[in-house]
Every structure is written in structure tokens, then in C-alpha cells.
C-alpha positions as CSV (number, residue, x, y, z in Angstrom):
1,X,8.4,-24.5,21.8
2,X,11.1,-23.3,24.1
3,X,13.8,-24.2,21.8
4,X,11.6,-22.1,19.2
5,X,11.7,-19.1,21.4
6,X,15.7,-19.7,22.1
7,X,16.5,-19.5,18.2
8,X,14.1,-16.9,17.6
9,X,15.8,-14.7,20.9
10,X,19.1,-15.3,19.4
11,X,17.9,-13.9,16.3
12,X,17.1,-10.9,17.8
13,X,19.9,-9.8,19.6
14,X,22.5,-10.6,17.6
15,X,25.1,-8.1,17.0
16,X,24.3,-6.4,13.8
17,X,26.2,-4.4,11.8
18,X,23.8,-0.8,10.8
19,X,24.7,1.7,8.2
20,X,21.7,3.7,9.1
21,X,18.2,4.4,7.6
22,X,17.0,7.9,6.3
23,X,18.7,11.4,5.9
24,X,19.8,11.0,9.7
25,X,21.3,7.3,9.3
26,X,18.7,5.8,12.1
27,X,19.4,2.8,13.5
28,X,17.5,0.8,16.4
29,X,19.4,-2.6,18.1
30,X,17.1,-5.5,19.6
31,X,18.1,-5.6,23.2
32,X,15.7,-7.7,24.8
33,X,12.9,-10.2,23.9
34,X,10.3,-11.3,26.2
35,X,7.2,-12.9,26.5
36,X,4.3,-10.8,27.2
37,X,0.7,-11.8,28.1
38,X,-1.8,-9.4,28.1
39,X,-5.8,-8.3,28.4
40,X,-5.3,-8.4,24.4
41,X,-3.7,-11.7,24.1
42,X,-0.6,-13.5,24.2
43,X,2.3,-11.6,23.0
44,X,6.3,-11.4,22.7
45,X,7.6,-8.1,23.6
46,X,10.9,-6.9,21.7
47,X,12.6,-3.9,23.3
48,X,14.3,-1.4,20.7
49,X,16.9,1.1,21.9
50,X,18.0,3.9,19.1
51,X,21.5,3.5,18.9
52,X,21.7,7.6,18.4
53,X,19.6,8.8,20.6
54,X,19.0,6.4,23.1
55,X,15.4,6.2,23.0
56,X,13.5,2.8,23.4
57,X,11.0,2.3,21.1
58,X,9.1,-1.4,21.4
59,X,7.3,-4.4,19.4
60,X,4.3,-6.2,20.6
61,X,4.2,-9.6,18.3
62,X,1.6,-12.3,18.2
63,X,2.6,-15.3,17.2
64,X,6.4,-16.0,15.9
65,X,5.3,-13.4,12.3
66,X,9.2,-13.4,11.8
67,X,10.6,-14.0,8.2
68,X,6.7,-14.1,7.2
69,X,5.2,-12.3,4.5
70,X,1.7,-10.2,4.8
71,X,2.0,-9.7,8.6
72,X,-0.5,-7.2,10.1
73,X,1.1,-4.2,11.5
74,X,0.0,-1.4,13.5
75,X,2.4,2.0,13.9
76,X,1.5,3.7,17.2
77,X,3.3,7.0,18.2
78,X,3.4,7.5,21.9
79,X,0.9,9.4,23.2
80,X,1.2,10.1,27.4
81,X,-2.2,11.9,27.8
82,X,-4.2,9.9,25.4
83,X,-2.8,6.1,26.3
84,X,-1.9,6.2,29.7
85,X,-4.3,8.9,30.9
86,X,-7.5,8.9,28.5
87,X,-7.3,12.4,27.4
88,X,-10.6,12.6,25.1
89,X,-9.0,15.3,22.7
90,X,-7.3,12.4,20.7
91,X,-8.4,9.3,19.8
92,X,-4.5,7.3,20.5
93,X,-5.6,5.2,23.1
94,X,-8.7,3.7,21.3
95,X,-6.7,3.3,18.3
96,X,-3.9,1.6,20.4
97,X,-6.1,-0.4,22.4
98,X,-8.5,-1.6,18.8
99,X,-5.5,-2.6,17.2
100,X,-4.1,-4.9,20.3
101,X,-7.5,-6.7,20.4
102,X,-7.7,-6.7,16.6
103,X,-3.9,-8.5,16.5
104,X,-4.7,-10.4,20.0
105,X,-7.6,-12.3,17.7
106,X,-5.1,-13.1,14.9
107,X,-2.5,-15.8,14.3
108,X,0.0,-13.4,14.0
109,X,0.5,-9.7,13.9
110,X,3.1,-7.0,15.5
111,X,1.7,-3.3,17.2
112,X,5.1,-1.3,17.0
113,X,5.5,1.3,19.6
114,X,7.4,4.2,18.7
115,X,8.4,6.8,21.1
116,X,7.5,9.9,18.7
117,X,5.4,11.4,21.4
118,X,3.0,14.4,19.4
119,X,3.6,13.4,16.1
120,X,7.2,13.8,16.6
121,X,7.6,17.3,18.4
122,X,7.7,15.9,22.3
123,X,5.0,15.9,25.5
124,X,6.0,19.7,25.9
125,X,5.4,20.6,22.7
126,X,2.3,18.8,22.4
127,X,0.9,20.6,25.3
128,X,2.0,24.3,23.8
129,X,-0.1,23.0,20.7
130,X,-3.0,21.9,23.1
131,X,-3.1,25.7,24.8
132,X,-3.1,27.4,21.3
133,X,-5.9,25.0,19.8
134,X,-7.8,26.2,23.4
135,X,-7.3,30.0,21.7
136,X,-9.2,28.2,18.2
137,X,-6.2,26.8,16.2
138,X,-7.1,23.3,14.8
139,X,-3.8,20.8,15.4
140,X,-2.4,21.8,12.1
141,X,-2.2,25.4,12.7
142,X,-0.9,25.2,16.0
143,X,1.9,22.7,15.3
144,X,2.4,25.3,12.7
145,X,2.8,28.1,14.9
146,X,5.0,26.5,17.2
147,X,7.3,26.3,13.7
148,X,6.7,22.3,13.3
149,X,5.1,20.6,10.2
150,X,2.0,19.1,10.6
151,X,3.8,15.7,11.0
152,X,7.0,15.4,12.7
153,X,7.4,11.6,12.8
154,X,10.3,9.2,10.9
155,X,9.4,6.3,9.4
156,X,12.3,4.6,9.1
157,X,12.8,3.9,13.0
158,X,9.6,1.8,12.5
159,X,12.0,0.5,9.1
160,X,14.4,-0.7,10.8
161,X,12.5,-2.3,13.5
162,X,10.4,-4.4,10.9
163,X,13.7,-5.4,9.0
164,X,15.1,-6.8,12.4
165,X,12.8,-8.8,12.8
166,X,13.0,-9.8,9.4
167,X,9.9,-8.8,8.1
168,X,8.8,-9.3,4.2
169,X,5.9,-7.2,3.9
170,X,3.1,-5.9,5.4
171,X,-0.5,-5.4,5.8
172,X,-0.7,-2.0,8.0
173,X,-3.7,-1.0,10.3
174,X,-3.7,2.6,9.3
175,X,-6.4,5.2,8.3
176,X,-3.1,7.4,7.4
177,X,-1.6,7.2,3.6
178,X,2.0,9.2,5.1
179,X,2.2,5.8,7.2
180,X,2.1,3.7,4.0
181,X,4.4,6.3,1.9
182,X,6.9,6.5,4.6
183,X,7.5,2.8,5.1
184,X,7.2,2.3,1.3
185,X,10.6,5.5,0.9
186,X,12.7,3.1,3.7
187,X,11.9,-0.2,1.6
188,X,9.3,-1.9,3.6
189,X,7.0,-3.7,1.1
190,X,3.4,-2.5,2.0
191,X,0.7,-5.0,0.5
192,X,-2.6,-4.1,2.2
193,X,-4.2,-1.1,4.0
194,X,-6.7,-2.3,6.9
195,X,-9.2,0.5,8.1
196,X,-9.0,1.5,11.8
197,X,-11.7,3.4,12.5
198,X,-13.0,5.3,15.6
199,X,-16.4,6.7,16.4
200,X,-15.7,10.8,17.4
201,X,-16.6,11.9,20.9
202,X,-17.6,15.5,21.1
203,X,-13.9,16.3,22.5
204,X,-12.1,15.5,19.3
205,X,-14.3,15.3,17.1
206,X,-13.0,18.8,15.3
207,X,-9.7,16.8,15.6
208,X,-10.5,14.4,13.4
209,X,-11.9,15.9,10.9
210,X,-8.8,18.2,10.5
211,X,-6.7,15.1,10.5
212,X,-9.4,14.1,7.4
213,X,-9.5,17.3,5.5
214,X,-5.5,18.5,6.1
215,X,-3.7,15.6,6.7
216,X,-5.5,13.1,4.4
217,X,-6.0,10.7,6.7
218,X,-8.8,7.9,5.2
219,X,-11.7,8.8,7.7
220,X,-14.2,11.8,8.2
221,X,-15.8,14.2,10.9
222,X,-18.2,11.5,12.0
223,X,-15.3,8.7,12.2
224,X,-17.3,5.9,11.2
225,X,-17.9,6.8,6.6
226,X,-15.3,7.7,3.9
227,X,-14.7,10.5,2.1
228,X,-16.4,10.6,-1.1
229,X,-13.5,9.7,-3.2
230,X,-12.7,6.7,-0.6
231,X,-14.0,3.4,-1.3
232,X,-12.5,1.4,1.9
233,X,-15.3,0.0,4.5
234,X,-14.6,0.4,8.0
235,X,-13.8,-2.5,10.2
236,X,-16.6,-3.7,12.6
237,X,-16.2,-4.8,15.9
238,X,-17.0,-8.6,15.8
239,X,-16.1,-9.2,12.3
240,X,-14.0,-12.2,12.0
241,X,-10.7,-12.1,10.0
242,X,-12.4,-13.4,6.6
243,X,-15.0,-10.9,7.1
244,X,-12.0,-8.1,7.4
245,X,-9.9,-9.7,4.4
246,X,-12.9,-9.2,2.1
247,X,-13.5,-5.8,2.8
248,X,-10.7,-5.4,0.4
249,X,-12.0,-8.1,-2.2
């Protein structure tokens, strides 16, 4: 097993040659890989740094996925107040957390961690948005006002980092159909959709149904059905992995 890990590590970091992905020519570099053991699971950690930018953006993976085809994936954007703090106006952190313990419970899986804090428009930002929706904007029409799309966030950071690590395709834990689109533009062969969905609580629950009704996101104000022209079930906690592949049968 430890001369598994070694090959796989050298893998990782190699020095890579990157043309860039997307209008902007992003390009992320493996700089670290790590074992990782968590509350979730056992994981690897892979640490990202954006060779433009300088950000660090990171992969939690379960099991050695690499070179694999149909590998689980979670996108997760940073969210300070939500994940690290438990700010009840989003629901980031129980996403976050449900797809760690859904991956934790599988052979295999990655959650990638992208540091596109507020959709892509920054802590600050995301804050001015918070103080206009406290005036009655919903999240659309505040990241509006501020002069940002609804969605700020590039998908092909999350690209790259799944080609790194040699990825074939994937089956991505997502309620949102931009998710699937954007990865699909930057070449990333998206074979499943798996539901992710969270109960409201009264603090963002308007929130969700905005992201429903305006964003097209795959769930509805009460978190838990599907839109009428929807079909997918939502995933159950205690379902075993069979259970969850059928949902799709």
C-alpha cells in the first residue's frame, strides 16, 4: 500500500506542462498530496494552487478513484459563514458536510473544494448581497445590484482539477444543471446526476426557493420534492449505495 501511495503522489506532482482551460486559460498545479482521516471517513487530500492567481483550491478523495471512470464527485464553493461558522441563511455547510458522509460510505469518490467564496464574487461581496437581501432583495436581485450575474463561478478550475487527477468521467452530487453544463463546456464527461437534497430551515428557506425558481437548481421551497417537470427522487439518509444507484434506474 505504501508503494501505491508513492506512485500515485508522484503522479500528482509531476511537472505538467498547462495551456490553460476556458476564456482566461486557468490552470491549477498539484502541489501536495496527503493522507487525510476525518469524522467522514478516510481520505487523501490533494492541494491545488492556481498558477494565475495564486489561490488554493483542494480535493478530498476516497479511495485511489484515479484513472477510474464513474467516480462520484461533489463541487463545493467556499463558503466562510455557512461552513466554518453555520450561518443558517445558506444551506453550504449541510450540503458540504452530506456529501463527505455520502463519499465517506463509498469505495471511492472525490468532494472538490474550490475557493469561489459567494458564488464567485468574494466574502465582501457576499456580505453587501446579505445587507440588500435584509432591505427584501432575494440573492438574485442583489448579486444583481451589486453589477454580478447571478453565478459568478468557473468551471473549468474544477476541469482541470479532475483531469489531474486523471479522471474519466463523472457521476456529480449536484441539485444544479450549470454544474453539469459547465464541466460538460471544459470536456469533463458527466454520466450521472445524484440528488443532494436539504430540508429548508425558516432562515433560507426563501433562498432556496429562489435558487429553484431563478437559477434552475433541481429542488423546491420545501427542499425535500421536485418540481413538477422533475422526475429525480431525493437521496435518503440511510439509503445504501444500491438503493441510491436505482433511484436513477
Amino acid at each position: 500500500m505504501e508503494n501505491h501511495h508513492k506512485r500515485i503522489r508522484e503522479m500528482l506532482v509531476a511537472e505538467h506542462d498547462c495551456a490553460g482551460y476556458g476564456p482566461d486559460h486557468i490552470c491549477v498545479k498539484v502541489v501536495a498530496f496527503a493522507e487525510m482521516p476525518s469524522r467522514f471517513g478516510d481520505f487523501h487530500v490533494v492541494a491545488f494552487s492556481d498558477t494565475q492567481d495564486g489561490k488554493e483550491h483542494a480535493a478530498f478523495v476516497k479511495g485511489m478513484p484515479f484513472n477510474h471512470e464513474d467516480v462520484p464527485v461533489r463541487l463545493h464553493s467556499e463558503c466562510l459563514t455557512g461552513d466554518a461558522i453555520g450561518s443558517l441563511r445558506c444551506d453550504c455547510r449541510d450540503q458540504l458536510e452530506s456529501a463527505l458522509k455520502m463519499i465517506g460510505e463509498m469505495d471511492e469518490g472525490i468532494v472538490l473544494y474550490l475557493r469561489q467564496e459567494g458564488r464567485g464574487i468574494g466574502l465582501t461581496n457576499k456580505i453587501r448581497a446579505y445587507e440588500l437581501q435584509d432591505t427584501g432583495l432575494d440573492t438574485v436581485e442583489a448579486n444583481e445590484a451589486l453589477g454580478f450575474r447571478d453565478d459568478e463561478r468557473d468551471y473549468s478550475i474544477a476541469a482541470h482539477m479532475l483531469d489531474s487527477m486523471q479522471i474519466k468521467s463523472v457521476r456529480l452530487i449536484t441539485n444544479n444543471p450549470r454544474k453539469i453544463d459547465g464541466l460538460k463546456t471544459f470536456g469533463i464527461n458527466v454520466t450521472d446526476r445524484i440528488p443532494l437534497v436539504i430540508p429548508p430551515n425558516p432562515y433560507n428557506a426563501f433562498y432556496l426557493e429562489t435558487k429553484a425558481v431563478k437559477s434552475g437548481h433541481l429542488i423546491d421551497s420545501q427542499g425535500n420534492k421536485h418540481l413538477l417537470e422533475q422526475t429525480d427522487r431525493p437521496i435518503i439518509e440511510g439509503m445504501s449505495d444500491k438503493q441510491i444507484l436505482d433511484l436513477n434506474e
